[in-house]
N, C-alpha and C positions, 0 to 999 in steps of 0.2 A: 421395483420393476421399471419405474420409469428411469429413473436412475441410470440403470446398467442398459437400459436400451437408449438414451440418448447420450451416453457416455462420448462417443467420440464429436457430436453434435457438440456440446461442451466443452471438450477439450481442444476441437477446432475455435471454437467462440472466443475461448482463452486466449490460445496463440493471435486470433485478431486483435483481442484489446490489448493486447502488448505489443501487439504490432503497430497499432495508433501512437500506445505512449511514443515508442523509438523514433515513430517519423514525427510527432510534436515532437520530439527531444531535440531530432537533427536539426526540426524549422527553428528552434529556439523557440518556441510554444511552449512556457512553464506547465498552460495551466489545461491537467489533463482531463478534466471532470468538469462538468456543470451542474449544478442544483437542476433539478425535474423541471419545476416549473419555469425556468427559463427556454427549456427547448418548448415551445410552441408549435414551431413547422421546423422541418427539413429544411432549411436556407444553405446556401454553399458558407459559410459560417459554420454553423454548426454537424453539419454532417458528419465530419473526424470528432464530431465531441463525443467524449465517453457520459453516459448521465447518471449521476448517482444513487442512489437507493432511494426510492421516495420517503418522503416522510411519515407516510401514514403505514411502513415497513420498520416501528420501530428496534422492535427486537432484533433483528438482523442490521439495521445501521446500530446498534451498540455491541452486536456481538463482534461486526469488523473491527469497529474502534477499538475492542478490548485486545483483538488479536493483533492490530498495530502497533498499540500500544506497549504490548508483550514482547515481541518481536524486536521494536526503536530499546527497548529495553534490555535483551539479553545482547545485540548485537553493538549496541555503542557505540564501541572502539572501529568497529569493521563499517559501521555507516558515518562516523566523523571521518573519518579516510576516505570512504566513498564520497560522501558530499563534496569533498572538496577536489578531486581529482575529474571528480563529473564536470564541476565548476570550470576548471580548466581545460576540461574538452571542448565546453559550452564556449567558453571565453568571454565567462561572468564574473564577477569579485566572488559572488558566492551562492550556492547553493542551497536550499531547504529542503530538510527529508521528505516531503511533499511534491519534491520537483526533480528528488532522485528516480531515473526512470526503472531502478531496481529496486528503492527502495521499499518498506513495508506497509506504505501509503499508497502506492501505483499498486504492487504484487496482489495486495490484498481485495483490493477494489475490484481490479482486472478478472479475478477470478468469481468473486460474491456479483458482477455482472453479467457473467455470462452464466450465472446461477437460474438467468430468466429463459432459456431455452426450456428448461426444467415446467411442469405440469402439477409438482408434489405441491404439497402444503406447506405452508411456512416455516412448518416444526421440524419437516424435512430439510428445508432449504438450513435450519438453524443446526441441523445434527453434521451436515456433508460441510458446512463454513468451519464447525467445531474439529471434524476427521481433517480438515487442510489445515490449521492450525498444528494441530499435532505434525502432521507432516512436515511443514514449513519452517516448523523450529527446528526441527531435525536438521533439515535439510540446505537452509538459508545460511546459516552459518558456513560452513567449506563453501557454499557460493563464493559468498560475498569475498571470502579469504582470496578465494581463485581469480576471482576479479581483478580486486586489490593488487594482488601480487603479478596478473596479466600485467597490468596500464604500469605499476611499478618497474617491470622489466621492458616495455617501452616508453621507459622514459617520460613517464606522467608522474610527476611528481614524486621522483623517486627517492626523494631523501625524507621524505613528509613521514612527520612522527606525530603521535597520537598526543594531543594535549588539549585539557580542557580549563577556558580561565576563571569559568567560578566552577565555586564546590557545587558536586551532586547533588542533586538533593536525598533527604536523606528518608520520604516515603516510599512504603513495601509496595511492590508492583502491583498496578490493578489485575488483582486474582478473578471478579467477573464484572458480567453486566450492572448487576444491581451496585456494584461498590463505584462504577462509573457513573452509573446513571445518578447517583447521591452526591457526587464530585463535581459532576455540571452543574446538578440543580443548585445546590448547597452557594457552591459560587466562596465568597469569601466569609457567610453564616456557619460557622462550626454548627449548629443546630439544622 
């Protein structure tokens, strides 16, 4: 119920955090989020900051991770192109998927924030993160293509081919939370 009743309350919330990334994008402001505990007051500083999932929200900061994760993973080829053509509009040497204002760092975040107009429970907040995952993947792909192929036919870097100069690596995609949250902690301890 809450849900479907704060539905456009949500969907307006979205379109603002995206609207911050774009204008940090234009100001050259990489960096679109802040850890919680650094926003203490409203300062003209932070006021355009986006603040991130706290940490005491940990299910839901591993369940975005895992959809980013997902995402930087099936799209590749479509977010090396992106990074670097962003790069070029920024008129930086180069870009990180974190500072792509499309990419699945920004998209992801933008949307699991404005998850806080929401009243539900966490377990909700984690089932409505998981239904835009699904959607995302769907859908992220022909974006990003359209993108691509926009800036490509004006002349952003339109010859730019996909290459990558080390090998992939060669682990299976983080499938959920718990096989991330083991990946953090674990660190470089196989055990």
């Amino acid at each position: 119920g809450d849900t479907r009743k704060n539905k456009s309350t949500l969907t307006r919330q979205f379109a603002t955090n995206v609207n911050i990334i774009f204008q940090k994008f234009k100001d050259q402001d990489f960096v679109y989020y802040i850890e919680n505990k650094q926003q203490t007051k409203q300062t003209k500083q932070t006021k355009n900051k986006l603040t991130l999932i706290k940490d005491d929200d940990l299910d839901q900061k591993l369940a975005i991770n895992n959809v980013v994760a997902k995402i930087s993973q099936i799209y590749l080829k479509e977010l090396h192109l992106l990074n670097q053509r962003y790069a070029e509009l920024a008129r930086v040497d180069q870009l990180t998927e974190q500072h792509n204002p499309i990419g699945p760092d920004a998209i992801v975040n933008a949307f699991a924030l404005s998850l806080k107009v929401l009243k539900s429970e966490n377990n909700i907040k984690l089932m409505i993160i998981k239904l835009f995952e699904k959607n995302m993947v769907e859908s992220l792909g022909p974006a990003y293509r359209m993108v691509n192929k926009y800036l490509k036919k004006n002349e952003v870097l339109p010859d730019l081919k996909f290459t990558i100069k080390q090998q992939p690596s060669t682990e299976q995609p983080i499938n959920n939370s718990i096989n991330y949250l083991a990946q953090k902690l674990s660190g470089e301890d196989e055990n």
